[in-house]
C-alpha positions in Angstrom: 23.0 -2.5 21.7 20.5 -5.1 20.7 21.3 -7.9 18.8 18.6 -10.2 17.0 19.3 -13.8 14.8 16.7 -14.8 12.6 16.4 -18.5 12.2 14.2 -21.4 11.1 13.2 -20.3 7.8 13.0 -22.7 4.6 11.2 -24.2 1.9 7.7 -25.4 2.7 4.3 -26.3 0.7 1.1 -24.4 0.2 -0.8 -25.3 3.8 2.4 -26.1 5.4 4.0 -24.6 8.7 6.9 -23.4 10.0 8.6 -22.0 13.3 10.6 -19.0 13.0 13.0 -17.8 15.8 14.3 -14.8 16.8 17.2 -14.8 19.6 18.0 -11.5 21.3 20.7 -10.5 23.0 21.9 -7.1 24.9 18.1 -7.0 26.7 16.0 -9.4 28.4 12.9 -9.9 26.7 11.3 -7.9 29.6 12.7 -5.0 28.6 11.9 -4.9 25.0 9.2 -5.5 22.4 10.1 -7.5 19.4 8.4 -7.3 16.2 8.5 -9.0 12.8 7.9 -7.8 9.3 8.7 -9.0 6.2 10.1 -8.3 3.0 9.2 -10.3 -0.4 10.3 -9.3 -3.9 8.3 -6.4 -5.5 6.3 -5.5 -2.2 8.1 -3.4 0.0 8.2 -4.2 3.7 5.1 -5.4 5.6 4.6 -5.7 9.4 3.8 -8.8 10.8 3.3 -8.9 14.3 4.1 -6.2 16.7 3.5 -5.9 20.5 1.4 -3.0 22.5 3.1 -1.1 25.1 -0.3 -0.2 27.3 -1.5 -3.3 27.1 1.4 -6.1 26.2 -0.8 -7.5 23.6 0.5 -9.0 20.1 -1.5 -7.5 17.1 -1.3 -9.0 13.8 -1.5 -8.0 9.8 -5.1 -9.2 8.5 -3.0 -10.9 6.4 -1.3 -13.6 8.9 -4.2 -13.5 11.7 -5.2 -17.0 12.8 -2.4 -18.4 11.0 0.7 -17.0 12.7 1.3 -16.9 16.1 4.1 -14.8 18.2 5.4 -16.4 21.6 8.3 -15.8 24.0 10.5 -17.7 25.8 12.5 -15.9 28.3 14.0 -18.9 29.8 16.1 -19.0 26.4 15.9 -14.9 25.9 14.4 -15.9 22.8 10.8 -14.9 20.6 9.1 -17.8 18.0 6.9 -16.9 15.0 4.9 -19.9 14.2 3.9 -20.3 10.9 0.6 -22.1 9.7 -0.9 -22.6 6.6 1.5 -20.9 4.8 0.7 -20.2 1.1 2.6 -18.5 -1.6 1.9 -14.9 -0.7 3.5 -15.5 2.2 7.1 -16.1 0.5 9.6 -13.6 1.8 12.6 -12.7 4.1 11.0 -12.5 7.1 13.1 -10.4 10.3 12.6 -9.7 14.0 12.6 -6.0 15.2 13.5 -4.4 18.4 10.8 -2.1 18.6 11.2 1.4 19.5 9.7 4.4 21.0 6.6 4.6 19.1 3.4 2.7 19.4 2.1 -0.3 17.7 -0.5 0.5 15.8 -2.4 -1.1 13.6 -4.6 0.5 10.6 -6.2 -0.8 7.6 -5.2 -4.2 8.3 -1.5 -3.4 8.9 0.6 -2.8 11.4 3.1 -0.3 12.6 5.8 0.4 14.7 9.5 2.1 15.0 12.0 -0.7 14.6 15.2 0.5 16.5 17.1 -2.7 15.3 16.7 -5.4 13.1 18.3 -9.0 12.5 19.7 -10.5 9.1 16.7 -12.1 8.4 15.7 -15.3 7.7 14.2 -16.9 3.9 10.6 -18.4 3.3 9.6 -19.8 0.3 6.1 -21.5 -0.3 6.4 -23.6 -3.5 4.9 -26.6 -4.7 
């Protein structure tokens, strides 16, 4: 079973950055896609970042591209979500996903994908 630790999260200012990390364990990071979506009060759950199984790309919500950027290390089994710019609509539990089965896609802005498994999540806050 995977297994996925959010950390790295914290309390930034508007135009600030941060690095989030996701460790996985129970599959290499060749065997597995990992996503992140987010969570903030009063908004429901919005997809991040998820990766394409044809072509191994990483798509992004309109509303984090050019300011986010996903990367893996699989020296340390291990994905990074790094944060720029952040302002306050960004504020929001952020998690990594396992994907599953089903395509990334990405409509309207916003992406999709079947999370099989999720971590605890990790808190962001943009405040001045």
């Amino acid at each position: 079973q995977v297994q996925l630790v959010e950390s790295g999260g914290g309390l930034v200012q508007p135009g600030g950055s941060l690095t989030l990390s996701c460790e996985v364990s129970g599959s290499t990071l060749d065997n597995i896609n990992i996503g992140w979506f987010r969570e903030a009060p009063g908004k429901g759950r919005e997809g991040v970042s998820c990766i394409g199984e044809s072509d191994g790309r990483t798509y992004y919500a309109n509303s984090v591209k050019g300011r986010f950027t996903f990367s893996t290390d699989k020296v340390n089994n291990k994905v990074l979500l790094q944060m720029t710019n952040l302002n306050f609509e960004d504020t929001a539990i952020y998690y990594c996903a396992a994907q599953g089965g089903d395509p990334c896609t990405v409509a309207a802005g916003k992406v999709f994908y079947e999370m099989r498994s999720r971590g605890e999540g990790t808190l962001v806050t943009v405040s001045s």
